[in-house]
C-alpha beads as a LAMMPS data file, in Angstrom:
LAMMPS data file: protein, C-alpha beads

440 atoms
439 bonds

1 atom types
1 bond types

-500.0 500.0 xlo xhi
-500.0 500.0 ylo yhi
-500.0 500.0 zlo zhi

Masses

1 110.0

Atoms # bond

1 1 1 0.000 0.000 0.000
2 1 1 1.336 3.425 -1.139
3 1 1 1.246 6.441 1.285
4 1 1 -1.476 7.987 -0.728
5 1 1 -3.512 5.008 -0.791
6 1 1 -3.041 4.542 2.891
7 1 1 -4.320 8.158 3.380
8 1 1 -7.603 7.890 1.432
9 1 1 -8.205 4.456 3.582
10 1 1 -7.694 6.582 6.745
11 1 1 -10.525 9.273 5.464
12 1 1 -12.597 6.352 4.677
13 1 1 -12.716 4.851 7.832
14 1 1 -12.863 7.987 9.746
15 1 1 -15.702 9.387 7.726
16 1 1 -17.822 5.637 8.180
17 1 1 -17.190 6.241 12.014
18 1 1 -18.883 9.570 11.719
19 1 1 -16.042 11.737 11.953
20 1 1 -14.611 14.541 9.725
21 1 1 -11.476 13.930 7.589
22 1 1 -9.153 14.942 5.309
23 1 1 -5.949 15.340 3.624
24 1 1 -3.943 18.276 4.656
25 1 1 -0.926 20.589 4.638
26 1 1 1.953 20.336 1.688
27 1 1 0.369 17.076 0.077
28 1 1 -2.332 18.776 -1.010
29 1 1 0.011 22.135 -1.743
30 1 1 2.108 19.244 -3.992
31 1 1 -1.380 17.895 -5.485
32 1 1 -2.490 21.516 -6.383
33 1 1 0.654 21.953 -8.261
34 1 1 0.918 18.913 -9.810
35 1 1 3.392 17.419 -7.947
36 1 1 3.640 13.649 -6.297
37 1 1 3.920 14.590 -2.595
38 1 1 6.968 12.587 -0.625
39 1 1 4.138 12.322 2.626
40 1 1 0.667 12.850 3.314
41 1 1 -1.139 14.016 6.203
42 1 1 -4.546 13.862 7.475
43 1 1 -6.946 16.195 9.569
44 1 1 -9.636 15.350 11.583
45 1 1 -12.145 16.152 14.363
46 1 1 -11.567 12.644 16.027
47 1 1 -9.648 12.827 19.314
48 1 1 -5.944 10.820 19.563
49 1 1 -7.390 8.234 21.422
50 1 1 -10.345 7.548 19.134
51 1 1 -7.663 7.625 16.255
52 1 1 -6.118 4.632 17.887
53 1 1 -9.012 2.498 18.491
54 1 1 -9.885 2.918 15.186
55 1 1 -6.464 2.118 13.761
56 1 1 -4.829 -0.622 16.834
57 1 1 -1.327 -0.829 14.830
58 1 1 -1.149 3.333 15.428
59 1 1 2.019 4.775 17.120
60 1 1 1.384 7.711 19.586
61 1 1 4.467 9.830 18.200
62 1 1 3.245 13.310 19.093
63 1 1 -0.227 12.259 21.553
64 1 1 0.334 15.185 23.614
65 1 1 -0.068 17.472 20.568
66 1 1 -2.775 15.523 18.867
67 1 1 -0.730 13.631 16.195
68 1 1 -0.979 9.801 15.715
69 1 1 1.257 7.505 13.105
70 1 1 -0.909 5.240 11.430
71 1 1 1.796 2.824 9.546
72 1 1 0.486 0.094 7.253
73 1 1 3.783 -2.060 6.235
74 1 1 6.007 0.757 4.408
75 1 1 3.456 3.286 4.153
76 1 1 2.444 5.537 7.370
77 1 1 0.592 8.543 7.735
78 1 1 0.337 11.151 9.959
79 1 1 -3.425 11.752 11.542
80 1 1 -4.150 15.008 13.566
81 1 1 -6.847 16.125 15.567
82 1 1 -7.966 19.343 14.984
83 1 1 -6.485 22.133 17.201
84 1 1 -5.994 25.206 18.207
85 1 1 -2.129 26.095 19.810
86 1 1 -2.060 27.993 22.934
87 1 1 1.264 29.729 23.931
88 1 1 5.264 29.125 22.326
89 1 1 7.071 29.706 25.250
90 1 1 10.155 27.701 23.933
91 1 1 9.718 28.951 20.136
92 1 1 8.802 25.636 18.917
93 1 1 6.376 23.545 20.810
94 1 1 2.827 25.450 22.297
95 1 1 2.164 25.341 25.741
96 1 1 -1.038 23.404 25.866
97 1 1 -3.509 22.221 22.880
98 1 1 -6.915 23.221 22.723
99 1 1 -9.102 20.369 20.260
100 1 1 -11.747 22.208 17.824
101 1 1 -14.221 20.388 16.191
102 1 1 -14.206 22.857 13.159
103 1 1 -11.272 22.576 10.234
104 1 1 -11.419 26.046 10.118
105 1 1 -9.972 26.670 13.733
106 1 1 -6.624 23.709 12.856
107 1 1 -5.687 25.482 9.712
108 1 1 -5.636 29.071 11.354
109 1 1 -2.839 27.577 13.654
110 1 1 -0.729 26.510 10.938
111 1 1 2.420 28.173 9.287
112 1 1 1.774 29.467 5.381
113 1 1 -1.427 29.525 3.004
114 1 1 0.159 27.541 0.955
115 1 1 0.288 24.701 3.204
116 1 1 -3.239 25.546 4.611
117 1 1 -5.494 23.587 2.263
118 1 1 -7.516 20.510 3.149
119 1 1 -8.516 17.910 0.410
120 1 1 -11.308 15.401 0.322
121 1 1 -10.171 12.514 -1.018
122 1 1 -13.066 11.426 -1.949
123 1 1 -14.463 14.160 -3.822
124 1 1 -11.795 16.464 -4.657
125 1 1 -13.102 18.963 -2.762
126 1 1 -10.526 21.837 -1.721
127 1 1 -11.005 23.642 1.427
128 1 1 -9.385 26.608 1.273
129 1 1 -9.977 28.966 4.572
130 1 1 -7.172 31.071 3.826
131 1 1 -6.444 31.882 0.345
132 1 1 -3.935 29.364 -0.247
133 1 1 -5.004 28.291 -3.396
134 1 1 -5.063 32.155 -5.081
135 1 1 -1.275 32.362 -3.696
136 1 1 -0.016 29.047 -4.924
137 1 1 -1.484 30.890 -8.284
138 1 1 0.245 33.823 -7.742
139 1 1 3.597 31.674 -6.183
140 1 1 3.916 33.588 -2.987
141 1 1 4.578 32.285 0.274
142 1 1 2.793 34.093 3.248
143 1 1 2.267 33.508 6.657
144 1 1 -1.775 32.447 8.047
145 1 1 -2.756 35.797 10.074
146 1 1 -0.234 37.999 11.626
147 1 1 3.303 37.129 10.006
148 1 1 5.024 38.165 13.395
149 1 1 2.950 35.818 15.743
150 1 1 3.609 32.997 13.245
151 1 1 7.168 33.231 13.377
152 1 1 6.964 33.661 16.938
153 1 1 5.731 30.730 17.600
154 1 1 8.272 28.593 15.734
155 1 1 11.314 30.388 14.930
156 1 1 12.186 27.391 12.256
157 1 1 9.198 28.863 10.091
158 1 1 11.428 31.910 8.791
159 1 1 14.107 29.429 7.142
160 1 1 11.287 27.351 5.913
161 1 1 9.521 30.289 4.652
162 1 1 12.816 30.905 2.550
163 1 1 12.534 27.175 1.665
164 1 1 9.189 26.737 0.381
165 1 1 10.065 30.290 -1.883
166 1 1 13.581 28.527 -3.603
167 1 1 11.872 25.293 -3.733
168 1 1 9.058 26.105 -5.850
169 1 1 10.574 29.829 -7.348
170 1 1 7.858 32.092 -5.711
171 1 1 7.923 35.287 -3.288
172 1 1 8.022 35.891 0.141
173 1 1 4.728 38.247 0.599
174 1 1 6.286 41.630 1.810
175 1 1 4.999 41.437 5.712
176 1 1 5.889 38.354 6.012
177 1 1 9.375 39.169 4.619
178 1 1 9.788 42.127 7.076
179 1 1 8.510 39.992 9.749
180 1 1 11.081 37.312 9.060
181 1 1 13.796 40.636 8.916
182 1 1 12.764 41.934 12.365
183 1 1 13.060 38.846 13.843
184 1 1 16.078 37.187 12.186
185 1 1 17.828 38.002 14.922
186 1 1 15.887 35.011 17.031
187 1 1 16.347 32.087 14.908
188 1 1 19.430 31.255 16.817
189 1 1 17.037 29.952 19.639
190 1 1 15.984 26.962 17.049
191 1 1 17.924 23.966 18.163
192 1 1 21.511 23.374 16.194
193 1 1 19.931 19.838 14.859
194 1 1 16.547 21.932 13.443
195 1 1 18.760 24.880 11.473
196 1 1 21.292 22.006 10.477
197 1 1 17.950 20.127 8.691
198 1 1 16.906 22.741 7.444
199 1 1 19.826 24.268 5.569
200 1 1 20.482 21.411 3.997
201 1 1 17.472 21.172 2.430
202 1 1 18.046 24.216 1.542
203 1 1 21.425 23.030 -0.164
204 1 1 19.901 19.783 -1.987
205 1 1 16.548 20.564 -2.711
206 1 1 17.867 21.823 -6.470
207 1 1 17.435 25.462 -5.730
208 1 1 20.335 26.357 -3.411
209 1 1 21.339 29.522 -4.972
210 1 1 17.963 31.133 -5.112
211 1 1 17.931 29.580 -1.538
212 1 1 20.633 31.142 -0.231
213 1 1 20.287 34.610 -1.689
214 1 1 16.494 34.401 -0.339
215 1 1 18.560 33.081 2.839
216 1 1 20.772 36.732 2.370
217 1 1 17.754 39.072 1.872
218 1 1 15.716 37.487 4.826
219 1 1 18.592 38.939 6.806
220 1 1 19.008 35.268 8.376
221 1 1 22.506 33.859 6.558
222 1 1 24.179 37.022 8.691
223 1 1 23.032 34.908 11.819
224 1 1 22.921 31.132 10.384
225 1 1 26.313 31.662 8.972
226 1 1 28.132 34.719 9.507
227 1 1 31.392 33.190 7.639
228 1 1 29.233 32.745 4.429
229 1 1 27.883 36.131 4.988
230 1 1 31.325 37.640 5.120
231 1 1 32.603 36.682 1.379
232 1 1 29.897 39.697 -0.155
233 1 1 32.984 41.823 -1.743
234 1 1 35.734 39.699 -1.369
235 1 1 37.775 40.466 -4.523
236 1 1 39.813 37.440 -6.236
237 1 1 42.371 37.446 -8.818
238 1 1 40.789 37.857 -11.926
239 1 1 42.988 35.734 -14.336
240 1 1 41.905 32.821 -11.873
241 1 1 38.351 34.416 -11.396
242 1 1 37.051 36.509 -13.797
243 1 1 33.563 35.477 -12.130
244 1 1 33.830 38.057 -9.661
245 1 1 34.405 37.820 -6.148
246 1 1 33.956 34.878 -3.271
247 1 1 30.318 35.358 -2.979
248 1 1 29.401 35.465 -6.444
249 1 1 31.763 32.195 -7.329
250 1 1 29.772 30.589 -4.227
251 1 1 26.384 31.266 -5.416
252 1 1 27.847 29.845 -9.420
253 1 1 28.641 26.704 -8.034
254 1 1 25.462 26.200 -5.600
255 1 1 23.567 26.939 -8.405
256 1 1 24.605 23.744 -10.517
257 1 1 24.288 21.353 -7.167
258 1 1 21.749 18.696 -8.387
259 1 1 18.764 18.322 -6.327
260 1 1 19.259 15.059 -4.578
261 1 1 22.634 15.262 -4.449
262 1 1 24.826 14.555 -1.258
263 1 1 24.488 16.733 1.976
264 1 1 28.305 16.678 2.408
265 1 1 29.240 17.650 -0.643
266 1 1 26.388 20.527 -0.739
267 1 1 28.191 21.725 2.476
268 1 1 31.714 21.124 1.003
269 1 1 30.479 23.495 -2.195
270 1 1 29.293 26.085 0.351
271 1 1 32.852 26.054 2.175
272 1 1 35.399 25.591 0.459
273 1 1 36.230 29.054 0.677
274 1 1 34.957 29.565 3.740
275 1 1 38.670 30.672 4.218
276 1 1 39.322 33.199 1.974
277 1 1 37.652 36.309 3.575
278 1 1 39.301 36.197 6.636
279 1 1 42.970 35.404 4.393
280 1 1 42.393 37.868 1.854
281 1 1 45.576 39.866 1.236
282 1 1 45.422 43.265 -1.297
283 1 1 48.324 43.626 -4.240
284 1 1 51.542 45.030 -2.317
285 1 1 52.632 46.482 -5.191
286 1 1 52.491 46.843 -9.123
287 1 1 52.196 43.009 -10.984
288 1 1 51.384 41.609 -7.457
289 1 1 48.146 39.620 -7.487
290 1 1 45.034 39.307 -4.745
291 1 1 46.589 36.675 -2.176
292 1 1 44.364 33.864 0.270
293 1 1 47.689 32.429 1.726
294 1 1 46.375 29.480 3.685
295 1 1 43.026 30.045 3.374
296 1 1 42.877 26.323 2.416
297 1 1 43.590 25.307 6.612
298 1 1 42.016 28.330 7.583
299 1 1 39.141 27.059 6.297
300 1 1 38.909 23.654 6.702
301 1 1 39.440 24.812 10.857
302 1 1 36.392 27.225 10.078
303 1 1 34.592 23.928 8.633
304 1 1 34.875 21.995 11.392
305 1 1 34.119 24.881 13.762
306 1 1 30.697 25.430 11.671
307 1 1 29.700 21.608 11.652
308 1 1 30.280 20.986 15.469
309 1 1 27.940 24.069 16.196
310 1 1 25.584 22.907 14.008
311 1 1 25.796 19.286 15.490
312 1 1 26.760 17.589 12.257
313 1 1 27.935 13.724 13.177
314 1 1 31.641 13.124 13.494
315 1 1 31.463 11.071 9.845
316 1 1 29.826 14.248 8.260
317 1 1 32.172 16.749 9.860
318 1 1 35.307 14.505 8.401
319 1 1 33.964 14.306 5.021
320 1 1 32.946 18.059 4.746
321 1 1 36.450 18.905 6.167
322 1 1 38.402 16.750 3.726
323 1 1 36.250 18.752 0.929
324 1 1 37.588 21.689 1.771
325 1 1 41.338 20.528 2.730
326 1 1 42.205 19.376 -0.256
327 1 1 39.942 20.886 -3.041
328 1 1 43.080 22.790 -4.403
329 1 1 45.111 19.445 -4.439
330 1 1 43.684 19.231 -7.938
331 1 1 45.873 21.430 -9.648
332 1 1 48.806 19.774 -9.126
333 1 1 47.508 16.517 -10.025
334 1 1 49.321 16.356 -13.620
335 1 1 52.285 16.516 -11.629
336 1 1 52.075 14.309 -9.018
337 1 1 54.420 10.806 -8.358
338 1 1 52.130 7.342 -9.037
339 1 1 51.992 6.497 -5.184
340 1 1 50.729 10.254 -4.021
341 1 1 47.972 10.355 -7.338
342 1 1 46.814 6.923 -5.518
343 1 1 46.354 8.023 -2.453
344 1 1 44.732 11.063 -3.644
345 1 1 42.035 9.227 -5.603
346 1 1 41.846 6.833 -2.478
347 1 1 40.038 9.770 -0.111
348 1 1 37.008 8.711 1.237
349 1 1 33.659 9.398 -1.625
350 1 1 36.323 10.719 -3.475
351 1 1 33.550 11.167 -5.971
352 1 1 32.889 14.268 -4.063
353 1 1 35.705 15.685 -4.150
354 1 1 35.469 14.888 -7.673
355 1 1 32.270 16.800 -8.360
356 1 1 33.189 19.692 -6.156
357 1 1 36.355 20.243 -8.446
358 1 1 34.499 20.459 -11.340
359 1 1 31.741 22.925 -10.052
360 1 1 34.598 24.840 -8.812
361 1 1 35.809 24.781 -12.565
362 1 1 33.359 25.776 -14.292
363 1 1 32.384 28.976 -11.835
364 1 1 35.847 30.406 -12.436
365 1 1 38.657 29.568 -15.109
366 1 1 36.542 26.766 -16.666
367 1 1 39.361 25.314 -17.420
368 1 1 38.659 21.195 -17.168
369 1 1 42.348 19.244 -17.810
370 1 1 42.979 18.375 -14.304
371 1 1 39.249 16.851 -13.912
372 1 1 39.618 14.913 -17.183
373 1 1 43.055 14.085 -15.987
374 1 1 41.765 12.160 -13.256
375 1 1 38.688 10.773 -14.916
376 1 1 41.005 9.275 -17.545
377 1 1 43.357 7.541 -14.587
378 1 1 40.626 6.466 -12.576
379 1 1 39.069 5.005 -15.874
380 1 1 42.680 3.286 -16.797
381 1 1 44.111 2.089 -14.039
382 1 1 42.639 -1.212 -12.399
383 1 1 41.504 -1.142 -8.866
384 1 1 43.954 -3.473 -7.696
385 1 1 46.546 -0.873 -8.698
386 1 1 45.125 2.008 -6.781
387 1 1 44.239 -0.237 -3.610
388 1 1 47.072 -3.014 -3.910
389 1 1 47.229 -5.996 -1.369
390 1 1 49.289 -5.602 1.034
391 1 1 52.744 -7.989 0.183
392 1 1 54.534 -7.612 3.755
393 1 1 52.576 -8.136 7.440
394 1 1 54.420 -7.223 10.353
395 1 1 54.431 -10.634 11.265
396 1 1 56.353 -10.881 7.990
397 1 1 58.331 -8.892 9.466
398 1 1 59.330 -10.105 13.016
399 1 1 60.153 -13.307 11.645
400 1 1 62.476 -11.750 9.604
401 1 1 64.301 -10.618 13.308
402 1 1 63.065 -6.586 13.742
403 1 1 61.086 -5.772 17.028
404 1 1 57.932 -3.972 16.935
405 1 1 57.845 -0.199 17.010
406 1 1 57.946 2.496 15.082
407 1 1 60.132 1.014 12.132
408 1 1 57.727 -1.294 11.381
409 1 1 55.507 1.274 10.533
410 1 1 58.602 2.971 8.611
411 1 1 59.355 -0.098 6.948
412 1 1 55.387 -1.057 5.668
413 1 1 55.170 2.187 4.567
414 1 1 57.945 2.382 2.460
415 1 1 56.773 -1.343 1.112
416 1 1 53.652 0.756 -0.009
417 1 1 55.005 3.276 -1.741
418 1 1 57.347 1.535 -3.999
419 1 1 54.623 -1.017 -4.603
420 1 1 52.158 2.135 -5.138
421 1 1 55.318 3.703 -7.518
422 1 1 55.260 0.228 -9.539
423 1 1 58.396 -0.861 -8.489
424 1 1 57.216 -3.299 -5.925
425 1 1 54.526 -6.107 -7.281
426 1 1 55.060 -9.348 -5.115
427 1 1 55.735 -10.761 -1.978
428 1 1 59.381 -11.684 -2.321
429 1 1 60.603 -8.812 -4.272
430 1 1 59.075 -6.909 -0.928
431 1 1 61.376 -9.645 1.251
432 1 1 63.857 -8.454 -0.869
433 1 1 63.440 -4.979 -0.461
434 1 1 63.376 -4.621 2.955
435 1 1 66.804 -6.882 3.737
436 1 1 68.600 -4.523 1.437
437 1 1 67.191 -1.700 3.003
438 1 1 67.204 -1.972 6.684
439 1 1 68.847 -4.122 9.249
440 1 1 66.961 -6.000 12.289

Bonds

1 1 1 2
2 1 2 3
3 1 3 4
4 1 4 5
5 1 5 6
6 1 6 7
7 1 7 8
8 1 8 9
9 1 9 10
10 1 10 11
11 1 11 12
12 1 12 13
13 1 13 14
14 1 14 15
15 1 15 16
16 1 16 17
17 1 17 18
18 1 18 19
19 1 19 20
20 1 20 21
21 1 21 22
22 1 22 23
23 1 23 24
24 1 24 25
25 1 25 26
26 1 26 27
27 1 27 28
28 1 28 29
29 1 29 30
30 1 30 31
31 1 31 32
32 1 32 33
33 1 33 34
34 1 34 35
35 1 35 36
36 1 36 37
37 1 37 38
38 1 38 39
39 1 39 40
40 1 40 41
41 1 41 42
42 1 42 43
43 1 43 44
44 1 44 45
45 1 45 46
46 1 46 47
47 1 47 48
48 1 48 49
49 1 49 50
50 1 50 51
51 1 51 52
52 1 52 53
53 1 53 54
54 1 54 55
55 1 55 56
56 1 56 57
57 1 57 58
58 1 58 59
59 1 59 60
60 1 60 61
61 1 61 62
62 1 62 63
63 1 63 64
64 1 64 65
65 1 65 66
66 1 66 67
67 1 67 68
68 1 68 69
69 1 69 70
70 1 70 71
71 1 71 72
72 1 72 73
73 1 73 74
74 1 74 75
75 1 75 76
76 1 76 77
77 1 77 78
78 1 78 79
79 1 79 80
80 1 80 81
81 1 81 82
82 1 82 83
83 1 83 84
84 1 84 85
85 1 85 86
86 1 86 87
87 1 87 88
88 1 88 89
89 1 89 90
90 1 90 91
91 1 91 92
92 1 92 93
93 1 93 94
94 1 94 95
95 1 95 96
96 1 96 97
97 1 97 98
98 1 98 99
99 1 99 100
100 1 100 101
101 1 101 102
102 1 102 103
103 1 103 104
104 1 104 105
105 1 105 106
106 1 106 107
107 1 107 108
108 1 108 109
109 1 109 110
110 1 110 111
111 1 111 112
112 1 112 113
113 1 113 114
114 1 114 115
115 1 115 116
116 1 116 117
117 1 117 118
118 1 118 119
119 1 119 120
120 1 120 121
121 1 121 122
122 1 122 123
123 1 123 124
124 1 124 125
125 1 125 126
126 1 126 127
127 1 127 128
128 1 128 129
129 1 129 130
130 1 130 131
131 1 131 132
132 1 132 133
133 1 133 134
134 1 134 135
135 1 135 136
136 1 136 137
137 1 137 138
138 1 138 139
139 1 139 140
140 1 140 141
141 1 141 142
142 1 142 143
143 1 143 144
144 1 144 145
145 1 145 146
146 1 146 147
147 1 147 148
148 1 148 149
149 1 149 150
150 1 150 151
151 1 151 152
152 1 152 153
153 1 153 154
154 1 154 155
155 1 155 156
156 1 156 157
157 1 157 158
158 1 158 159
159 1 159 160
160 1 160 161
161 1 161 162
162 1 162 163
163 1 163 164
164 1 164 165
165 1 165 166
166 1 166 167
167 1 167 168
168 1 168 169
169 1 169 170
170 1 170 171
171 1 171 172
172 1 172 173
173 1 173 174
174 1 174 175
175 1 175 176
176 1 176 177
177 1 177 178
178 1 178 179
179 1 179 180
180 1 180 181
181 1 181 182
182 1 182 183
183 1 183 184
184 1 184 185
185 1 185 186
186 1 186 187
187 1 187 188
188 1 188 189
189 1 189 190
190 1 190 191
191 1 191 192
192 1 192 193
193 1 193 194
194 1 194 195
195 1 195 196
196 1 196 197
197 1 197 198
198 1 198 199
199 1 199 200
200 1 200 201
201 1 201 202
202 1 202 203
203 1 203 204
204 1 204 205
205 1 205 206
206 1 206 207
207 1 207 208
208 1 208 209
209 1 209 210
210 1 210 211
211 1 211 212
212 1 212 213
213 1 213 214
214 1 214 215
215 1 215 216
216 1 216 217
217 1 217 218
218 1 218 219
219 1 219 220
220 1 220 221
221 1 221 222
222 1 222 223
223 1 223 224
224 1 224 225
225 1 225 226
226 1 226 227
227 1 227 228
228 1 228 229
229 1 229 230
230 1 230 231
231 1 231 232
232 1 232 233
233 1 233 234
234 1 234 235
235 1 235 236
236 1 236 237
237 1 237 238
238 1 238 239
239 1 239 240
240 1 240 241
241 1 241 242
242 1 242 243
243 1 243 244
244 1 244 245
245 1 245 246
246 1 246 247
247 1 247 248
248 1 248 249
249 1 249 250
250 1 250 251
251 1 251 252
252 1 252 253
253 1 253 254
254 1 254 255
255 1 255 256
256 1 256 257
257 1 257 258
258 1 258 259
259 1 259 260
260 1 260 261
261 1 261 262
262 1 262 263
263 1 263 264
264 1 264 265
265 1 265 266
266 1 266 267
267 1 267 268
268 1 268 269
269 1 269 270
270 1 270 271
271 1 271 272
272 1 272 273
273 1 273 274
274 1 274 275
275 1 275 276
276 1 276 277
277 1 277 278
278 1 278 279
279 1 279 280
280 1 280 281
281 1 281 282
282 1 282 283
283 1 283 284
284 1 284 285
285 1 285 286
286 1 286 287
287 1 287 288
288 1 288 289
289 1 289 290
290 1 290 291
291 1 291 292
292 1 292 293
293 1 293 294
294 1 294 295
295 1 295 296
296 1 296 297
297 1 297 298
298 1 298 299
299 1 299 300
300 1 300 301
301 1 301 302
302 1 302 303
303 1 303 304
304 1 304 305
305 1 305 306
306 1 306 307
307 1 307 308
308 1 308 309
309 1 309 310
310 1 310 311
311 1 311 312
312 1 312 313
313 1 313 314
314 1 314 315
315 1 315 316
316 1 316 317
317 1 317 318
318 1 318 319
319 1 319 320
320 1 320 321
321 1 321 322
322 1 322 323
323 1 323 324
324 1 324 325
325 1 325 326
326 1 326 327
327 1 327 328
328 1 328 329
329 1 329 330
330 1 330 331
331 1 331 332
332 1 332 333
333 1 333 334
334 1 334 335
335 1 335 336
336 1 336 337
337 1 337 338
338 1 338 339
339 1 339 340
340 1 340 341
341 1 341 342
342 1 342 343
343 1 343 344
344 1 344 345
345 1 345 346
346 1 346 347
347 1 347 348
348 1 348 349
349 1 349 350
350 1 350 351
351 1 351 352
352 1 352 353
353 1 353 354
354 1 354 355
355 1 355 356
356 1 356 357
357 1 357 358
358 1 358 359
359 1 359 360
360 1 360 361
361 1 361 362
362 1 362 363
363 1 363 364
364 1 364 365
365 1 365 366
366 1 366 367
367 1 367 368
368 1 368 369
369 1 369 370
370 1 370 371
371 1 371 372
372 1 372 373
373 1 373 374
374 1 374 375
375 1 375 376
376 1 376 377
377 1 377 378
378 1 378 379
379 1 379 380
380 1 380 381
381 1 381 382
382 1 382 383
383 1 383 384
384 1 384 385
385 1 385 386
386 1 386 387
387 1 387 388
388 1 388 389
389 1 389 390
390 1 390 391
391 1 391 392
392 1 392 393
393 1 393 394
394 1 394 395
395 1 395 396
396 1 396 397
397 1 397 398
398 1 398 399
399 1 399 400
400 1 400 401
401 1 401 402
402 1 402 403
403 1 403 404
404 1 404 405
405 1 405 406
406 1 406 407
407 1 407 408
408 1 408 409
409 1 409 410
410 1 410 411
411 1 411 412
412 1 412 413
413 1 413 414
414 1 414 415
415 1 415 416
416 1 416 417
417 1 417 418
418 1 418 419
419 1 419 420
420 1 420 421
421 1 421 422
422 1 422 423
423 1 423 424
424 1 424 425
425 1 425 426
426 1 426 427
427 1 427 428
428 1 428 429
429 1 429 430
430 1 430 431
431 1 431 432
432 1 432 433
433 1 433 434
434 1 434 435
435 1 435 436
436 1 436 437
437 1 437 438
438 1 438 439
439 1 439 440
């Protein structure tokens, strides 16, 4: 059973127990605008507890706010009892819940028009209390009621409000825009996790430019991410970037990210010169150029510093820090011995690192020979070649008389590189290696 399918079952068997239901929030929004909805939601006037007599396999995720999961073997749904939210004193949750019997009083409490329409799935039938549908028409994005109390209640609503607006190319209605401006200030109360969600949808939803120059005129990327904020003006040289300066090249390569594409190498785009503001160096003198010395480890320390505070896990915080350590290591891959090309191509998803060179290509010089350099290795040279097995253990080793410790170390790793240099390919030219080399 599909999602959707689930849902209309849930309406159906609500409605034959004499209760109100239907579908509700962003499917319908999706259904409106001719788009397959990733969830589906229902509304209704039955109480939580009702909801789970009527459906025994229910999970009572969110009872104290109304909301039941109804899962039928992949497929769940979300039912909620119609409500009215009294008080945000933590910017996210309401105080207490008040049930309504009406549709009318659930949507009121809800975040934008857009996502305030209620479908019968039976019929067709849009409900439509507060002119969602005539702003999905006219794409803008505004908040239900007063924009301020909105956002008020649930600080996350002003980077979803930017969201919604990339996602589907429409406007922020002006109040709700200058609403979102006066209170950008607060969003830092959402929790780390929350912002971290939600900016990467931001990032991989296939609109992360518009995103994040919605992000910029919301007033909220100064708070979110003052580092990003900071490249606006940053002048680079322009034989390596006639694009303009670090902003601009940014917002070029966010713009080609893929929707779908990986979270850490969305983030690893946004960073990688996360480093150069706070590096940038002026021309000393005449036929002296703009200079980022170290911005590279500058910013891969700024990386890491923005992924612990916005919780990222410790895989996700490695990956996005390699991205932006070695995304120059490109240029100098034409030059580069066997063994160090090898290990190069052996990073972790080096596919990223991959894709963000090529991005960073073609928003700058646009100049491809180093990517094609390594697309043509990688496509040549067998597997075995790039990850060898290893021809020497350290047991190998002991019984050839040398004491663990550091030289064995030494010793493997030198075994490694030759073999990785082609100048090692078996197990007794390594024996014989290593007893011309060093002494037990």
């Amino acid at each position: 059973m599909t999602p959707r399918e689930l849902a209309g079952e849930i309406c159906r068997t609500l409605r034959r127990s004499g209760h109100q239901a239907y579908l509700v929030g962003g499917c319908v929004r999706d259904l409106e605008m001719g788009r397959e909805p990733a969830d589906y939601d229902v509304a209704t006037d039955a109480r939580p507890g009702r909801v789970q007599e009527l459906f025994p396999q229910s999970l009572a995720v969110g009872a104290k706010f109304g909301v039941i999961l109804v899962v039928e073997g992949d497929a769940q749904v979300e039912v909620a009892t119609y409500r009215s939210d009294i008080g945000y004193s933590d910017g996210r949750h309401p105080d207490r819940v008040e049930y309504s019997d009406t549709a009318e009083d659930d949507v009121r409490r809800r975040d934008f028009t857009i996502n305030g329409l209620l479908l019968d799935p039976e019929t067709r039938e849009v409900l439509d209390f507060v002119g969602g549908r005539a702003d999905l028409r006219a794409g803008i994005v505004r908040a239900i009621g007063d924009a301020r109390a909105r956002f008020t209640e649930d600080k996350l609503r002003m980077v979803r409000a930017v969201r919604f607006a990339a996602r589907f190319g429409f406007a922020i209605e002006p109040q709700s825009l200058a609403a979102i401006q006066s209170l950008a200030c607060e969003v830092t109360q959402v929790s780390p996790e929350r912002l971290r969600d939600e900016l990467t949808k931001l990032l991989t939803e296939g609109a992360a430019r518009r995103a994040f120059e919605r992000l910029d005129e919301a007033r909220l990327l100064e708070v979110l991410l003052p580092e990003i904020s900071r490249m606006k003006g940053v002048e680079q040289p322009p034989q390596f970037h006639p694009e303009g300066d670090v902003w601009i090249h940014t917002r070029m390569m966010l713009e080609m990210l893929a929707a779908g594409c990986s979270p850490t190498l969305a983030w690893g785009v946004l960073l990688h010169d996360v480093g150069k503001p706070p590096t940038f160096t002026p021309p000393s003198g005449p036929g002296e150029r703009i200079r980022f010395d170290d911005h590279v480890a500058v910013g891969a320390r700024m990386a890491v510093e923005i992924c612990r505070r916005l919780r990222f896990s410790g895989d996700d915080t490695e990956q996005i820090e390699s991205l932006v350590a070695n995304h120059l290591r490109f240029k100098d891959v034409q030059q580069m011995r066997a063994a160090t090309l090898k290990r190069f191509v052996r990073l972790p998803r080096f596919e990223e690192h991959l894709e963000l060179h090529r991005l960073d290509c073609l928003s700058s010089h646009r100049n491809l020979e180093a990517y094609q350099f390594v697309q043509k290795f990688l496509a040549e040279t067998p597997p075995e070649q790039v990850r060898p097995p290893r021809l020497l253990t350290g047991e190998d080793l002991k019984s050839m008389g040398f004491r663990p410790g550091p030289k064995f170390k030494e010793i493997l790793a030198a075994i490694e590189e030759a073999q990785l240099e082609g100048n090692l390919c078996d197990r007794r030219a390594a024996l014989e290696f290593v007893r011309e080399t060093y002494t037990p």
